[in-house]
C-alpha positions, 0 to 999 in steps of 0.5 A, spaced: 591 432 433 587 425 432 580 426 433 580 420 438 585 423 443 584 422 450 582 430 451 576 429 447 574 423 450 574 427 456 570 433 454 563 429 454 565 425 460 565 431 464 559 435 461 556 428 463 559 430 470 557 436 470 549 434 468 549 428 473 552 433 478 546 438 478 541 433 478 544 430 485 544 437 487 536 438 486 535 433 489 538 433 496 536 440 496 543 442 496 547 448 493 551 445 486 559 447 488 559 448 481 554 454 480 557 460 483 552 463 489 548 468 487 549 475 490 543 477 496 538 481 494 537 488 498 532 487 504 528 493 507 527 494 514 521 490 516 519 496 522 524 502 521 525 506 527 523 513 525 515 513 525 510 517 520 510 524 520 502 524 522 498 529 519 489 530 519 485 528 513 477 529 513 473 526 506 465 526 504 461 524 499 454 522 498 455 517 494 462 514 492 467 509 493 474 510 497 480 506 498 486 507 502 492 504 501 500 504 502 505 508 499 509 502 499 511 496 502 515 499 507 510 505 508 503 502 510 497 506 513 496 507 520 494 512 525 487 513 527 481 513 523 473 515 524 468 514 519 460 514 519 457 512 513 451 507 510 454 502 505 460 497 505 467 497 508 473 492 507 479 491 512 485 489 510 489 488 517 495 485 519 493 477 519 492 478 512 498 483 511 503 485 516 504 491 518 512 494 517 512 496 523 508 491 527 503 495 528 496 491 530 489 492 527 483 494 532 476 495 529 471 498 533 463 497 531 457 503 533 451 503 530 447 498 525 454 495 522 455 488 522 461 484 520 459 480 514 465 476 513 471 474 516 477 471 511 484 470 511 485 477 516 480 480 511 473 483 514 468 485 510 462 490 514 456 492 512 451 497 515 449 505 518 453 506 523 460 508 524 468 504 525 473 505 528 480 503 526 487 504 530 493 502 529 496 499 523 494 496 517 495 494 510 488 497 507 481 500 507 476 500 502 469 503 501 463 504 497 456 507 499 453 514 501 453 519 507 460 518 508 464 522 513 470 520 515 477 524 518 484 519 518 489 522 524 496 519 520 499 516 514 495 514 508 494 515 501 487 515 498 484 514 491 478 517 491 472 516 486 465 519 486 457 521 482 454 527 482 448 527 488 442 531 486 447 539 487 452 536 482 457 535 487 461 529 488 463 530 495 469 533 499 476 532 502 480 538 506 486 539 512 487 541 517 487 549 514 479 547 512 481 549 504 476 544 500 478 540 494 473 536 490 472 528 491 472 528 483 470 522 479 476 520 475 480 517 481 483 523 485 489 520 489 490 525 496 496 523 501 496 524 509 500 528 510 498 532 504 504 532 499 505 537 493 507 536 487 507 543 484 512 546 481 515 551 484 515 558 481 520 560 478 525 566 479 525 571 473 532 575 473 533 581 468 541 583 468 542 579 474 536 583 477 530 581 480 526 575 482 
C-alpha cells in the first residue's frame, strides 16, 4: 500500500476530529460522546434509619486535653454530653459539618464560660463553668484542667494527659465503675465501649476439654 492511500490521510484527520471534539465538549460543559461515562461511585446512606446504640462514658483529669470524634463519616458523635471544667472547648456543629443523621448542635452555657468565636459552625469557649451539648455534631476538643464530664451516646475519644501533683493522669469509666487511667500517649476509648481483646482460647487434649 502506498504511503499516500487515502486510509492514511485519514488517520490524523480523525485524530484531529477527536482532539477538536473534546475541546468543543470542555467547553459547553458537555459530556464527550466519544469517551465512555464513568461507573457511579457507591454513596453512603446520608441519615441511616437505625440509631446508635447509646451507651455512658465518664472522663477526669486535672490537666490534659481530649477530642471526640467520629467513627467515620457515616457514624458522627451525638447523644448528650455534660462537662465542667476551666480551660478551652471547641465545637465542631452541624454548620460547620452536617451530621449523618441531621441531627442539630444545641449548646448550653453555666457558669464564668463565654463563647470566644464563632467561625464557619465553629464556636470556641473559654471559661470556669460548664457546657451542655445535645443532639448531633461532627466533634469536640478540649485542653485545660479540673475536667469532669459524662457523655450519654455514641462517640470515640482520644485522650492525652500530664501527671498532677499524685502522679495521676486522670480517669475514664462506665457504667460498671471499673476506672481505666487517661494516660498520656493517646488512649482512644469508644461509647459504647468496644474490646478489641482476643478471645481465650479453648484448649482440647484428645478431643476433651476447654
Amino acid at each position: 500500500m502506498s504511503m499516500f492511500s487515502p486510509r492514511r490521510k485519514l488517520l490524523p484527520v480523525a485524530a484531529t476530529g477527536v482532539v477538536f471534539l473534546s475541546a468543543c465538549s470542555i467547553a459547553l460543559g458537555q459530556r464527550n460522546p466519544m469517551v465512555p461515562t464513568p461507573a457511579p461511585h457507591q454513596v453512603l446512606n446520608a441519615e441511616p434509619s437505625v440509631k446508635p446504640a447509646y451507651a455512658e462514658i465518664n472522663l477526669t483529669t486535672t490537666l490534659g486535653s481530649f477530642k471526640m470524634m467520629e467513627y467515620n463519616d457515616a457514624a458522627q458523635p451525638e447523644g448528650h454530653f455534660e462537662m465542667s471544667f476551666n480551660g478551652t472547648v471547641l465545637i465542631d456543629t452541624n454548620e460547620a459539618v452536617k451530621h449523618n443523621r441531621g441531627l442539630t448542635t444545641q449548646v448550653k452555657v453555666e457558669g464564668n464560660v463565654r463563647r470566644e468565636l464563632h467561625y464557619h459552625g465553629r464556636d470556641v469557649y473559654h471559661g470556669t463553668g460548664k457546657l451542655i451539648v445535645d443532639g448531633g455534631w461532627h466533634a469536640i476538643q478540649f485542653f485545660g484542667k479540673d475536667l469532669v464530664a459524662k457523655l450519654n451516646g455514641y462517640a470515640v475519644f482520644r485522650l492525652a494527659g500530664e501527671f498532677d501533683k499524685n502522679l495521676e493522669t486522670g480517669y475514664y469509666w462506665y457504667s460498671d465503675g471499673k476506672k481505666f487511667d487517661w494516660g498520656t500517649a493517646g488512649n482512644q476509648p469508644t461509647c459504647p465501649r468496644i474490646s478489641y481483646g482476643v478471645e481465650k482460647p479453648k484448649i482440647k487434649i484428645n478431643g476433651k476439654g476447654g
